[in-house]
N, C-alpha and C positions, 0 to 999 in steps of 0.2 A: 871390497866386500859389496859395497854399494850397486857398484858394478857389473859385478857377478850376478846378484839378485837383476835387474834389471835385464842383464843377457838372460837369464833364465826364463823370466815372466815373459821377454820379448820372444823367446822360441817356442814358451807353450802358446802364444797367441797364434805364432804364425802356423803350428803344424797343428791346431787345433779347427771345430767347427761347434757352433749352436745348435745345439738341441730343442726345435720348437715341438709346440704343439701338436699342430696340423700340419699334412703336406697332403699334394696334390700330384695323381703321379701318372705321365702320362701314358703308360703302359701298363699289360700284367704282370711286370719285372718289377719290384721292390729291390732296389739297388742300392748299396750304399754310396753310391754320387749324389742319389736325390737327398739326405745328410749331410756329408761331405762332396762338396764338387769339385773341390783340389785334389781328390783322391788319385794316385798314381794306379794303382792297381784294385779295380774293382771289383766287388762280390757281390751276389744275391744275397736277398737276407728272408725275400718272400715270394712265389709264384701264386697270384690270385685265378682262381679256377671260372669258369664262365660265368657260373651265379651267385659268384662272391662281388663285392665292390668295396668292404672296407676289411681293415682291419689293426689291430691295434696292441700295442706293447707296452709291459713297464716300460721307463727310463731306464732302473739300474740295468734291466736284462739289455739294455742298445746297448750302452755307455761299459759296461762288460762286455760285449761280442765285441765291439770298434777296440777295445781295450785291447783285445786279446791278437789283435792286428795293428798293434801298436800305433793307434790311432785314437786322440783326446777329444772326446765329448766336452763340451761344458753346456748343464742340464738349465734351462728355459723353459720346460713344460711343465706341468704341474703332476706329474708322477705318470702319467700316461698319452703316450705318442700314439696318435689316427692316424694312420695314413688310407688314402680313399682315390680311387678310380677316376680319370676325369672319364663324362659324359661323353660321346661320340655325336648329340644333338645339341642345338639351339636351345636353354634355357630361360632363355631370354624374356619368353612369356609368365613364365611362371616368377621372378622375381618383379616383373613391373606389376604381376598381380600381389605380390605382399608389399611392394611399397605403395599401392595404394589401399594396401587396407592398416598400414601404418600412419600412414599422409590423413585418413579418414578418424581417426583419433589427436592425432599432433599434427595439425595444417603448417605448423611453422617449425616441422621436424626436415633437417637435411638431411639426406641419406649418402652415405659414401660410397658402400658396398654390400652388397647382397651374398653372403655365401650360403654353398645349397651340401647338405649331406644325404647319402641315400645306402645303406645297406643292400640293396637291392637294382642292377644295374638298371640304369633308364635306356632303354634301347630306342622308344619311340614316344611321342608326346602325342595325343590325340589331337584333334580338330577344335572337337569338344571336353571340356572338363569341368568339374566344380572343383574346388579348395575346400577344405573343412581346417580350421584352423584350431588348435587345442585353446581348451579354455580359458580364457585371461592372456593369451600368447601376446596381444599389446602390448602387456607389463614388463614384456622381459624384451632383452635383445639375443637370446639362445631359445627357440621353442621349436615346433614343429608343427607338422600340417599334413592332410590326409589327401591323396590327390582322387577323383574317382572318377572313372569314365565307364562306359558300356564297352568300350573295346579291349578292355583290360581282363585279363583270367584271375588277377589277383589283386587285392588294394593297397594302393604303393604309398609309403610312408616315408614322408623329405623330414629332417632334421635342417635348420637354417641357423645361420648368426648373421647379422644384421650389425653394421657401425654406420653410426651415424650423430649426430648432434640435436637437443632440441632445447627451444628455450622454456623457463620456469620461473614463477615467482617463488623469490626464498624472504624467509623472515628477514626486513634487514635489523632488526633487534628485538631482545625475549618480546612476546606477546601474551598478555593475558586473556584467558578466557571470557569471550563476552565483549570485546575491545570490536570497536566498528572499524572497520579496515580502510585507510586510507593510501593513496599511493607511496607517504612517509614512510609505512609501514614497511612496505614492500621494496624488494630487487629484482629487477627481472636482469636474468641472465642465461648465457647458452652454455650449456655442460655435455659432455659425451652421455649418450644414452646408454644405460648399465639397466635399470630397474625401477621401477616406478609399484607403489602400494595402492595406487589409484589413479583416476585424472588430474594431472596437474589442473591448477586455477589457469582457465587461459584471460580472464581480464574482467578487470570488477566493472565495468558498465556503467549504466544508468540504476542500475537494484543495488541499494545498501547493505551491505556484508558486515556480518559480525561473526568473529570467532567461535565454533562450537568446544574448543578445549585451547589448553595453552601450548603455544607453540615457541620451543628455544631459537636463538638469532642463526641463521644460517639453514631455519629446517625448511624443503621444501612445503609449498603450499599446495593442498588437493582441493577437487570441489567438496568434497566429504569432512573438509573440515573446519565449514562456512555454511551459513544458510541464512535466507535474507533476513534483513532486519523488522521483528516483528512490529505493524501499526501501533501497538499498545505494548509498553514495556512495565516491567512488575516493577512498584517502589514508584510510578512516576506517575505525574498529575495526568489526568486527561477530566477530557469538557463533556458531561453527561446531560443527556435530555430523557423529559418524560413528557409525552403527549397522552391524554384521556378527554376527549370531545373538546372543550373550551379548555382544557386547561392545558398548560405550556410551563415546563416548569426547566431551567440549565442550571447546573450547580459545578463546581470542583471536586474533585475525588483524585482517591488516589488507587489505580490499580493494583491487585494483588498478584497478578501475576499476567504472564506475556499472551499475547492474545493479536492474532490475525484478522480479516474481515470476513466477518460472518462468524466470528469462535465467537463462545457465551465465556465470561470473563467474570470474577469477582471483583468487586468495588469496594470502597470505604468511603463513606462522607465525613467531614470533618467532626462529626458528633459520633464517630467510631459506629454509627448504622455501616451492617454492610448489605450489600444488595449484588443480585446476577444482575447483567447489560450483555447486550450484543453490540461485537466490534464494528462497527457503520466507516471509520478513516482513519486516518492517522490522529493518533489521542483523543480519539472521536467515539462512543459508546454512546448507545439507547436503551432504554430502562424498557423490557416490554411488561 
């Protein structure tokens, strides 16, 4: 029995193929070899018209037609199969111009591959061109982009996915809100790039960081979720002065709240007076 199972699984493998996502196809013949390429006896399944360049199917509707030619899909895409035209030009410029405007956010991002999608066949690439790239399109590694030339009749619109690696600091355990960040804190590591909610932290410097919310062990780090460590912190001592012609007066205080250089800040003296000061340095305040 054992056996039997085994011969069975071992003949759906072999008279079988994957069903992915994307294909790339180098003609206007959609065939089923580009699917299957052990196929014995070949069919069309699409003829793409001159102003066409993609086009796209459920899976179950492939995995039924190959069915119905007694031929086993096994489905890898996520319910919908692109298949797309390749280019007849050199693409060449236009992906060294997105990886540097990926490289221009993440310096220490690797890029593997550049893929270009276009609804609309690219027949000729100008001389000249600008990018317009959608909003926030850093974030992700699936966005688009607007190509625009004067030699164009129409504005051509590239769909991209992008793989590549960059590196991040992740929490290397929970952090509390307010926690001054040290490299203890941190892991820096390289992960495949999927998506990002902001700019990663690319490195804590010479400026002292402190957590603006709490962050669980393992959560990437953004700049948006750090900001420098204010001169004058709330609940803590700082050294106040008062000058008025001759007189020179330093005392201990305790600030009330976080305060920058040049912010006006509330005070307490130890007789519970409170008084405004401006921030002058670190736990440094002046009484004007």
């Amino acid at each position: 029995m054992k056996f039997l199972s085994f011969l069975l699984f071992f003949t759906l493998s072999l008279f079988s193929a994957n069903l992915e996502s994307y294909y790339t196809l180098p003609s206007s013949e959609l065939n089923a070899s580009v699917i299957y390429p052990e196929i014995k006896e070949d069919f069309t399944i699409y003829t793409f018209t001159e102003n066409r360049n993609r086009k796209s199917f459920s899976s179950d509707s492939l995995i039924k037609l190959f069915d119905e030619h007694d031929l086993t899909l096994n489905d890898e895409s996520r319910g919908i199969v692109h298949f797309e035209r390749a280019s007849d030009i050199s693409l060449t410029a236009i992906k060294k111009d997105i990886e540097a405007y990926y490289l221009s956010y993440y310096p220490n991002m690797q890029i593997k591959t550049i893929a270009l999608h276009s609804n609309t066949p690219i027949t000729q690439l100008p001389e000249k061109y600008t990018l317009t790239f959608k909003t926030n399109a850093h974030k992700y590694k699936h966005s688009s982009l607007q190509l625009n030339a004067d030699e164009l009749d129409v504005r051509l619109f590239i769909r991209y996915t992008i793989e590549a690696t960059v590196k991040v600091f992740k929490a290397s355990h929970n952090l509390s809100r307010g926690k001054i960040l040290s490299y203890i804190d941190l892991k820096y590591t390289r992960e495949p790039f999927k998506r990002f909610t902001g700019v990663p932290l690319r490195e804590l410097g010479e400026v002292t960081l402190r957590l603006k919310k709490r962050l669980p062990k393992g959560r990437t780090v953004y700049e948006h979720d750090v900001e420098p460590l204010p001169s004058v912190l709330k609940n803590k001592t700082v050294y106040a002065r008062f000058s008025n012609g001759n007189v020179h007066l330093e005392f201990q205080a305790t600030s009330l709240q976080d305060g920058r250089i040049g912010d006006i800040v509330s005070i307490q003296k130890k007789d519970k007076t409170r008084l405004k000061a401006k921030v002058i340095g670190r736990n440094q305040v002046e009484i004007e």
